[in-house]
C-alpha positions in Angstrom: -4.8 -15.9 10.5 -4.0 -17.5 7.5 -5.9 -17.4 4.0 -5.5 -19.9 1.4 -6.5 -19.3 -2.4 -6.5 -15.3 -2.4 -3.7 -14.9 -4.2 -1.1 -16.2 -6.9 2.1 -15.1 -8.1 2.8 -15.9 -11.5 0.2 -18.6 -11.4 1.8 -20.1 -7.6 -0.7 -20.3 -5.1 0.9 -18.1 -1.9 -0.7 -17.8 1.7 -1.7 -14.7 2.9 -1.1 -13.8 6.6 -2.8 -11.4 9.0 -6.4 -10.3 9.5 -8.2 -8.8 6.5 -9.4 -5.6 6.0 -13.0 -5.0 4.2 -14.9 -1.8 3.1 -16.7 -0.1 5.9 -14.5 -0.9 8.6 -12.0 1.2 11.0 -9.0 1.7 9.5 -6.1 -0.9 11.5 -3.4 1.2 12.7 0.4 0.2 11.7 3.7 1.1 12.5 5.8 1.4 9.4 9.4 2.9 8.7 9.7 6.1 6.6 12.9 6.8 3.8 15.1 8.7 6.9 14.0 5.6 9.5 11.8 7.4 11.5 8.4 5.5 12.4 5.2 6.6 10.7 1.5 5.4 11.6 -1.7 6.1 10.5 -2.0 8.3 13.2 0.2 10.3 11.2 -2.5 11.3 8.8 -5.0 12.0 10.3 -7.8 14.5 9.2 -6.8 12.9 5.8 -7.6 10.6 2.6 -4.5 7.9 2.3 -4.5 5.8 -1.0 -2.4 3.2 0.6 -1.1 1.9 -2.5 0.5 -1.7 -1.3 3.2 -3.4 -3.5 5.9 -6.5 -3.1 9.2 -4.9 -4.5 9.5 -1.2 -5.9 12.7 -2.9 -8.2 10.0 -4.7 -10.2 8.3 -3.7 -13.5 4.6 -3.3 -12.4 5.5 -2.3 -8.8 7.1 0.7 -10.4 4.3 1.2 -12.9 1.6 1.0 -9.9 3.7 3.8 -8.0 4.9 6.4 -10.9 1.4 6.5 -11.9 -0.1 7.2 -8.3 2.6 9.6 -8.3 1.9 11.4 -11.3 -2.1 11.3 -10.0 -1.5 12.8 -6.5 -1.1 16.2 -7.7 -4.9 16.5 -8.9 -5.7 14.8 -6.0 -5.5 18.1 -3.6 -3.7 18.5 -0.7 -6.7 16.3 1.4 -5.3 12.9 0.1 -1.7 11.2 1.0 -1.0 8.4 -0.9 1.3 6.3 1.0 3.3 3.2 -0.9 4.1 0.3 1.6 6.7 -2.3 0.7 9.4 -4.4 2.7 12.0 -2.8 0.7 14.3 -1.5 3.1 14.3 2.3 3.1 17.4 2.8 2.0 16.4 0.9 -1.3 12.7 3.2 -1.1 14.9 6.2 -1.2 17.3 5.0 -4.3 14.2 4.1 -6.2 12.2 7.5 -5.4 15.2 9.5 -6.2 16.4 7.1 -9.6 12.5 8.0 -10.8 12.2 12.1 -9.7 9.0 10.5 -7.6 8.4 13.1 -4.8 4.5 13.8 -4.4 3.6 10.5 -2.5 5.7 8.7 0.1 7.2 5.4 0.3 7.2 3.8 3.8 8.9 0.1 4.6 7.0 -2.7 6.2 10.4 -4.7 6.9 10.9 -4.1 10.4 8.1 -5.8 12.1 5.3 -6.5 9.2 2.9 -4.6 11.4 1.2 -3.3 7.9 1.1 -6.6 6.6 -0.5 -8.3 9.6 -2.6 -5.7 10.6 -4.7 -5.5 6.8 -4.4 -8.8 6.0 -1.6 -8.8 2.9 1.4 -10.6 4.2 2.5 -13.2 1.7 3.5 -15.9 4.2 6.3 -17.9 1.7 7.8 -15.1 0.7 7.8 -12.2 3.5 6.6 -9.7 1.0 3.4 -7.9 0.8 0.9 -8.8 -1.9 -0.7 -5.9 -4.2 -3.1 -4.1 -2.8 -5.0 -0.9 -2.2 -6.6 0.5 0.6 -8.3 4.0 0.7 -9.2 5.1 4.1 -11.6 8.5 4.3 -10.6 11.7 6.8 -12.5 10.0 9.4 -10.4 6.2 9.2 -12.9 4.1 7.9 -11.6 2.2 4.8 -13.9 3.4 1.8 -12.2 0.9 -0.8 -9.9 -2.4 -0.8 -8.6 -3.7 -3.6 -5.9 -7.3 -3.2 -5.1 -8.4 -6.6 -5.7 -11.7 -7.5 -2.6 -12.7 -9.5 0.2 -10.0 -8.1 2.1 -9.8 -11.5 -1.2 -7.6 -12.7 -1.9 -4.4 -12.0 -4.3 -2.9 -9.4 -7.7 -1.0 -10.9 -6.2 2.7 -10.7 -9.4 4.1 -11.8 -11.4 2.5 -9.0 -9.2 3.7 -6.6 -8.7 7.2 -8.0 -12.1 7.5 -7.3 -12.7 6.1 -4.3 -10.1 8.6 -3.2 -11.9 11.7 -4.8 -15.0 10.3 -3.4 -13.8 10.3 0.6 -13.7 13.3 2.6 
């Protein structure tokens, strides 16, 4: 599926790819890549609250901004809630970055392989083969509780709304 006028980066219009993903609904599952390339899916957390914290490039300004300060949140989170960073950074790259910043309380997983993320909730930037930024918090049960695709992808996502959609979830 492709969706027109969701989304610009700085001020171009870009197509989003993949089947959208609204509050209320089952949770899509994915198949992602984790830092040491083994595959991760949602499956993978279950019994718990994800932040999925979605973001185009880790190597730009407010891509890093968006996941140091999830990072820095997750401890008073409890140990209930993941927050999971998706990107098509290669892993390699997810791993330089986490270990360049000392971020270690949430984990970066890579979309690059087959874009299953990206299709699956709706936030593949079709021109460019990135993600768009996003958020997605899905309860302990997999049903997403909060979405979030920012308009313009240079800004930044509503921490605060997400925060507490997260603390809200069980």
């Amino acid at each position: 599926m492709e969706r027109k006028n969701i989304i610009t980066f700085a001020g171009q219009p870009f197509t989003l790819l993949g089947t959208p993903v609204n509050k209320g609904d089952k949770a899509p599952d994915f198949t992602v890549v984790a830092n040491d390339l083994s595959p991760r899916t949602l499956a993978d957390y279950k019994g718990k609250v994800c932040i999925i914290s979605v973001v185009p490039s880790l190597d730009t300004g407010v891509c890093d901004l968006q996941t140091k300060r999830f990072n820095a949140e997750a401890g008073a989170l409890g140990d209930h809630v993941r927050i999971l960073t998706v990107s098509c950074d290669l892993p390699f790259a997810q791993a330089r970055w986490c270990g360049a910043t000392g971020t270690a309380n949430l984990e970066t997983l890579s979309d690059y392989k087959d874009v299953s993320f990206g299709m699956n909730y709706g936030v593949l930037i079709k021109e460019l083969r990135l993600l768009t930024r996003a958020i997605f918090v899905v309860d302990s049960a997999g049903t997403v509780t909060y979405t979030e695709i920012v308009p313009e992808v240079t800004n930044a996502v509503n921490f605060e709304a997400a925060l507490e959609a997260a603390r809200a979830a069980k």
